[in-house]
MIDOSE-1310 file (N, C-alpha, C; in nm, 2 decimals, decimal comma, always signed):
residues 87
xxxx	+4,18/+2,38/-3,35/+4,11/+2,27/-3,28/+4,20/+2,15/-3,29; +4,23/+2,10/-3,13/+4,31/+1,96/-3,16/+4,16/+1,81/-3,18; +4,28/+1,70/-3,26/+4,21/+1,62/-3,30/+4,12/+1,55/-3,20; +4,19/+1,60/-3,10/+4,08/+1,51/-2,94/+3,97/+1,58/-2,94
xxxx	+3,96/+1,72/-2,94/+3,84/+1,77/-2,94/+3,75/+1,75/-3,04; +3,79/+1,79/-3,15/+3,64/+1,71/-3,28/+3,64/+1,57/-3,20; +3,70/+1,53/-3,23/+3,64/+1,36/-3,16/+3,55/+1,40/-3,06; +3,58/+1,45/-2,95/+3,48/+1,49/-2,84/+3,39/+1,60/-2,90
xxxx	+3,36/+1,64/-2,97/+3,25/+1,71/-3,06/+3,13/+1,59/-3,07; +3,25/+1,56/-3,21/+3,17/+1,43/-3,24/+3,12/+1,30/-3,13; +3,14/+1,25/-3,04/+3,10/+1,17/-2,94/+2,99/+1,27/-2,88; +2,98/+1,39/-2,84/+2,91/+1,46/-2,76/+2,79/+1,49/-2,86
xxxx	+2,79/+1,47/-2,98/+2,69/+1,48/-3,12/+2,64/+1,35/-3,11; +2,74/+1,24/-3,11/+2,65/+1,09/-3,14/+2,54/+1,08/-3,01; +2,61/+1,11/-2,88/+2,50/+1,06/-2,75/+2,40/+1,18/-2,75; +2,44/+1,29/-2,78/+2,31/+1,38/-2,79/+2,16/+1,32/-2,89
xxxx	+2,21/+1,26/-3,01/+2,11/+1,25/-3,09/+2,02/+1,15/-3,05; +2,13/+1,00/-3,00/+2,11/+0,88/-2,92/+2,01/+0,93/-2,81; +2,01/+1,04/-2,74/+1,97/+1,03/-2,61/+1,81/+1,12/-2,69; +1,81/+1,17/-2,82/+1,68/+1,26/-2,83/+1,61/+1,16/-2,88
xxxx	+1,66/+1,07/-2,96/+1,61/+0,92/-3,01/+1,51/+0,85/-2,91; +1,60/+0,86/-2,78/+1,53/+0,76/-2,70/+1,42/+0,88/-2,62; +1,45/+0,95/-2,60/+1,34/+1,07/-2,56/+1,20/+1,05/-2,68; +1,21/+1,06/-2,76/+1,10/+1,06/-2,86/+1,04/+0,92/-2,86
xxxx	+1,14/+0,80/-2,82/+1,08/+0,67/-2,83/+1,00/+0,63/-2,71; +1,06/+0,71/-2,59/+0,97/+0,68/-2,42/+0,84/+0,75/-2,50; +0,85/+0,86/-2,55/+0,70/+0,99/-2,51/+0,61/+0,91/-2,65; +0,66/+0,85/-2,78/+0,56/+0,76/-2,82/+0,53/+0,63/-2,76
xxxx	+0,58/+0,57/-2,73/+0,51/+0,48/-2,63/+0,44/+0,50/-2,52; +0,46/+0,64/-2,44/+0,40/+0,67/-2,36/+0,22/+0,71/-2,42; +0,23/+0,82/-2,56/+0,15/+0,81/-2,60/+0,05/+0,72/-2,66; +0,09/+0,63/-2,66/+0,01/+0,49/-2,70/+0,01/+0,40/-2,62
xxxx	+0,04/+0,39/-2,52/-0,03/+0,35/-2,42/-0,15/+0,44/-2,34; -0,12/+0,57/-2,37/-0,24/+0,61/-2,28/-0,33/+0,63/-2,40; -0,33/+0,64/-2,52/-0,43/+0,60/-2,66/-0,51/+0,49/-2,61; -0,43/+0,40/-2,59/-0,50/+0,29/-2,56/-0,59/+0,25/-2,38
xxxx	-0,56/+0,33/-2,33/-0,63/+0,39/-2,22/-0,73/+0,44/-2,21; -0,76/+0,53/-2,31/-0,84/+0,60/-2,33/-0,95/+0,55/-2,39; -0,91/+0,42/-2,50/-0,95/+0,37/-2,62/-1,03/+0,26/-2,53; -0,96/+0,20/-2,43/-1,04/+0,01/-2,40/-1,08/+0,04/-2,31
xxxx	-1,07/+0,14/-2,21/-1,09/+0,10/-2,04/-1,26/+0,17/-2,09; -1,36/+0,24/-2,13/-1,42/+0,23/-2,15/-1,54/+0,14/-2,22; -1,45/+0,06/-2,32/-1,47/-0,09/-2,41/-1,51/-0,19/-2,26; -1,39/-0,19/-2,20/-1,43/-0,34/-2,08/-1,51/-0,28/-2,03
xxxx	-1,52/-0,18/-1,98/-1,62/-0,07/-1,85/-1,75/-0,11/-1,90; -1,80/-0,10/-2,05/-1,92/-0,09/-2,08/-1,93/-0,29/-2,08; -1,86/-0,34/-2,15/-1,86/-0,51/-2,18/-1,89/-0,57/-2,03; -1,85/-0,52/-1,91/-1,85/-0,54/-1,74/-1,97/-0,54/-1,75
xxxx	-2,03/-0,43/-1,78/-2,18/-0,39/-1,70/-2,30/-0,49/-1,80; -2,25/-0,50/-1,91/-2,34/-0,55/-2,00/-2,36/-0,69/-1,94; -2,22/-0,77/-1,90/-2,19/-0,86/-1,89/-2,28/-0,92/-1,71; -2,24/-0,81/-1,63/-2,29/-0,83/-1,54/-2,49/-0,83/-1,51
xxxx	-2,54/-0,74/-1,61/-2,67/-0,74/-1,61/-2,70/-0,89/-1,72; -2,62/-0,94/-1,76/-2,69/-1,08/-1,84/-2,66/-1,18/-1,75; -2,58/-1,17/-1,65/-2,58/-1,29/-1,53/-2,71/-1,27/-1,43; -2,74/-1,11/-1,41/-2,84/-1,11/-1,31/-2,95/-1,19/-1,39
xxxx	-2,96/-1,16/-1,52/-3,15/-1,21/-1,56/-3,12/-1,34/-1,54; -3,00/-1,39/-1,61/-3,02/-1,53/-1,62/-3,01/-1,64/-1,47; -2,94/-1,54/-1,37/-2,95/-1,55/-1,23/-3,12/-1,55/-1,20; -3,18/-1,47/-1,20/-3,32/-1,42/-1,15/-3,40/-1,53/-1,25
xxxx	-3,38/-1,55/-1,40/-3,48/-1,66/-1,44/-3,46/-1,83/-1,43; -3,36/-1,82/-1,34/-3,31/-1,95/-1,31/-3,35/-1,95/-1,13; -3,41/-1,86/-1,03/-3,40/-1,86/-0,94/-3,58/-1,88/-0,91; -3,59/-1,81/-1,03/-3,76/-1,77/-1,01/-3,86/-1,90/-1,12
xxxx	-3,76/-1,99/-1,14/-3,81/-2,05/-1,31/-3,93/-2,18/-1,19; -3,88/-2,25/-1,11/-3,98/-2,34/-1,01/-4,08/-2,29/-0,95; -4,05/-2,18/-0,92/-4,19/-2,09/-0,87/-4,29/-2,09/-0,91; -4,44/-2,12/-0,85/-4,53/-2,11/-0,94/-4,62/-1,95/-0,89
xxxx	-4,76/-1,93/-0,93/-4,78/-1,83/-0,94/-4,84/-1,76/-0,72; -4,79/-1,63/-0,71/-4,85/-1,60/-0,54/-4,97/-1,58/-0,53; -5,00/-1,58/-0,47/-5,11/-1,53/-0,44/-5,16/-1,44/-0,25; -5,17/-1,31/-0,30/-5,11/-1,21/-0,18/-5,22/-1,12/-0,19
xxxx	-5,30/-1,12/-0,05/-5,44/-1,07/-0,04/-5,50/-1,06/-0,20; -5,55/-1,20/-0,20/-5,67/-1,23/-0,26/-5,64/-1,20/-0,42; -5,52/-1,16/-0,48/-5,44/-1,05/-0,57/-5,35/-1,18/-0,64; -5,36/-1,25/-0,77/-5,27/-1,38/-0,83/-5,15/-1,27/-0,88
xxxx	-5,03/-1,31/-0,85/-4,90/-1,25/-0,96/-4,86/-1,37/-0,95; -4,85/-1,35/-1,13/-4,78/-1,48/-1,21/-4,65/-1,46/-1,20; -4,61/-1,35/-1,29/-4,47/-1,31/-1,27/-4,36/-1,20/-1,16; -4,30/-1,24/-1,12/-4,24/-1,20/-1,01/-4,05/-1,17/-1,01
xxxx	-4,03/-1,05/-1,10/-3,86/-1,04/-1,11/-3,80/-1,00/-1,00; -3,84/-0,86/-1,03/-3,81/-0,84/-0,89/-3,90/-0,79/-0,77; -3,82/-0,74/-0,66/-3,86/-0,71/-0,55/-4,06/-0,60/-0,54; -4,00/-0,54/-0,61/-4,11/-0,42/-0,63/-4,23/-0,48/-0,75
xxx	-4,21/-0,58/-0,80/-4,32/-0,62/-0,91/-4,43/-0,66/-0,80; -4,42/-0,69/-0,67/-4,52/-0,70/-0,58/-4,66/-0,61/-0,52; -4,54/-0,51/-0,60/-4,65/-0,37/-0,51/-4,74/-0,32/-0,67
């Protein structure tokens, strides 16, 4: 074996290990990002909906709060949220 070739052993050894290094460093990061994918988009999904049903009440008792009570064939409703509290 000439001395050019171990050297090119060796160089073909450094970037092979270099290149499995970075292979294992993409597919953990990959995996932790989608960990965390998995982990929050459910977190905000549910915090949205939560968040969005505390704007409607406080929407609906700030809409309905001047109103005073109907009166609809002969029938008093005091309180009135929504649509169907009518019937």
């Amino acid at each position: 074996m000439k001395w050019s070739e171990g050297l090119s052993n060796r160089m073909s050894n450094i970037i092979r290990r270099y290149i499995d290094h970075m292979k294992f460093g993409a597919y953990m990061a990959f995996s932790f990002i989608t960990f965390l994918h998995v982990l929050l988009v459910p977190f905000f999904l549910s915090l949205y909906i939560w968040l969005f049903n505390l704007y409607n009440e406080c929407f609906t008792k700030e809409a309905l709060d001047g109103l005073g009570d109907f009166n609809i064939g002969g029938q008093i409703i005091q309180t009135v949220k929504y649509a169907d509290d009518l019937y």
